[in-house]
N, C-alpha and C positions, 0 to 999 in steps of 0.2 A: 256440742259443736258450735252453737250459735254464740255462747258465752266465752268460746275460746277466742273464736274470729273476731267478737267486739273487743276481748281483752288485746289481741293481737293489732285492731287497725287501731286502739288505741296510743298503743305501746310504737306503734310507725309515724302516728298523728305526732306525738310527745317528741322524739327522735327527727322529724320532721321539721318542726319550730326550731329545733338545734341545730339543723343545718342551716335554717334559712336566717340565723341570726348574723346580722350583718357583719359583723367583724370576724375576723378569725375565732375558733376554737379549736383550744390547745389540752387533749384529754393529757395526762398527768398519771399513768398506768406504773404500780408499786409492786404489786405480787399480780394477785387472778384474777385477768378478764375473759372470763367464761359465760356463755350464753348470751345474754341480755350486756351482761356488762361489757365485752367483744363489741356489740351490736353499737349502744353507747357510745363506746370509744372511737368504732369506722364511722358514727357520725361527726364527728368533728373533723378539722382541717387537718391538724398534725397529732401525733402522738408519739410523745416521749415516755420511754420504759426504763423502768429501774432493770438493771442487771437479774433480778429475782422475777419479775413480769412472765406469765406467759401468757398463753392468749389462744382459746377454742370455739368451739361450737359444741360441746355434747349431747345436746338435744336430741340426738336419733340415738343415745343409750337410754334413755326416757323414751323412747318409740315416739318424739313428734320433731317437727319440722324448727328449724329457726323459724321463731315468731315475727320479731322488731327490726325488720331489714336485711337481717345475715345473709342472706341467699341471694340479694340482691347489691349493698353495698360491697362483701368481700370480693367477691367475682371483679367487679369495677378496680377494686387496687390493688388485687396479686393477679390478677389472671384465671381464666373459669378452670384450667385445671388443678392449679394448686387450691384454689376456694373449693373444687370438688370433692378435691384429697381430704381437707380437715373439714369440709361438713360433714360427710359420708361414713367417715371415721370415728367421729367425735375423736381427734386425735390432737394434742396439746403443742403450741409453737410456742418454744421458749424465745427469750429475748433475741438472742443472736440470731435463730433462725428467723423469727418475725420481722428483725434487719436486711436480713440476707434476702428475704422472698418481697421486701418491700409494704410488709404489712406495717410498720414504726418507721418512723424519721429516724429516729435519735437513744441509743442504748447510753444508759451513764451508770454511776454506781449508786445504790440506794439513796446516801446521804445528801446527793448531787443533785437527785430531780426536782424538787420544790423549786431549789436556785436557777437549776436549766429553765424551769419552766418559766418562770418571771424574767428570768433574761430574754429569754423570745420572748415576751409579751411586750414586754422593753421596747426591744429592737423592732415591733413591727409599731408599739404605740409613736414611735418619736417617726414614724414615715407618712407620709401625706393621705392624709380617714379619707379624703374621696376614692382618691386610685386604690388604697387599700380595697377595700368596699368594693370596688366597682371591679376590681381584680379578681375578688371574691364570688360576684355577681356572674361574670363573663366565664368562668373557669365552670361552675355548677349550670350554668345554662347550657355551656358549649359544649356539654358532654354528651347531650340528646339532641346535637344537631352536627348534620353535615361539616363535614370541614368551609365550603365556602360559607356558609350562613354563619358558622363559627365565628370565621376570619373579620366575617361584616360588623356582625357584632361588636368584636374588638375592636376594630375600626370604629365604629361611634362613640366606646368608651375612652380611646384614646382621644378623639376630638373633645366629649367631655372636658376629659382631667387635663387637657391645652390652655381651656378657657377659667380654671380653679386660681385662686389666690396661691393655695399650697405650689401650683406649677410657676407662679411667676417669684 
């Protein structure tokens, strides 16, 4: 147990740095993200799926728990009952439905996703790196605070990116 839990706050530590890297992250999902690689993927900003993508948790057919966040990140961007459904289950969300329950941005066809992916990278590189960032910032904070402290928040980043060369 000791060697699981240090493997495990490692594996959150690692996934942690990926959130906290300033710019967006765009995971890029082809066939299976399963387990770790799920886990992976709900750290990053957005995530675009090939038509062929699906996307689990099976870890409780192996009798243990998501290790790297699952249980913590999925709940956050479908809702703790659907994240209930496919932890509990170890049950596989194909692409459409990982659209539909709002686990993906973006479903395309296989050949499509490298190009979608660099085109959002594109379109968010050519818009102004403070506000990006600081959009980035405000969004990840403001999830573990009140809406008014949220609000305030935003408030200061807007005064920020007022005073940016990018804004004038």
């Amino acid at each position: 147990p000791a060697e699981a839990q240090a493997f495990s706050e490692k594996g959150n530590r690692t996934f942690r740095l990926l959130e906290q890297v300033p710019i967006p992250a765009i995971a890029l999902v082809h066939a299976y993200a399963l387990g770790g690689g799920c886990e992976l993927a709900l750290a990053c900003d957005w995530i675009v799926a090939s038509e062929r993508a699906a996307f689990g948790h099976p870890e409780v057919n192996l009798g243990v728990v998501a290790g790297f966040g699952g249980t913590q990140r999925l709940p956050r961007l479908i809702g703790r009952a659907r994240a209930m459904e496919l932890l509990v289950t170890g049950r596989m969300a194909k692409a459409e439905e990982a659209l539909r329950i709002g686990l993906v941005n973006q479903v395309v066809a296989a050949d499509r996703l490298l190009p979608t992916g660099l085109e959002l990278a594109r379109t968010i590189a050519a818009k102004g790196p403070v506000a990006v960032r600081l959009t980035k910032q405000v969004v990840q904070r403001g999830q573990d605070m009140d809406l008014a402290n949220a609000c305030q928040q935003e408030a200061y980043a807007f005064a920020l990116t007022c005073a940016t060369e990018d804004q004038k």
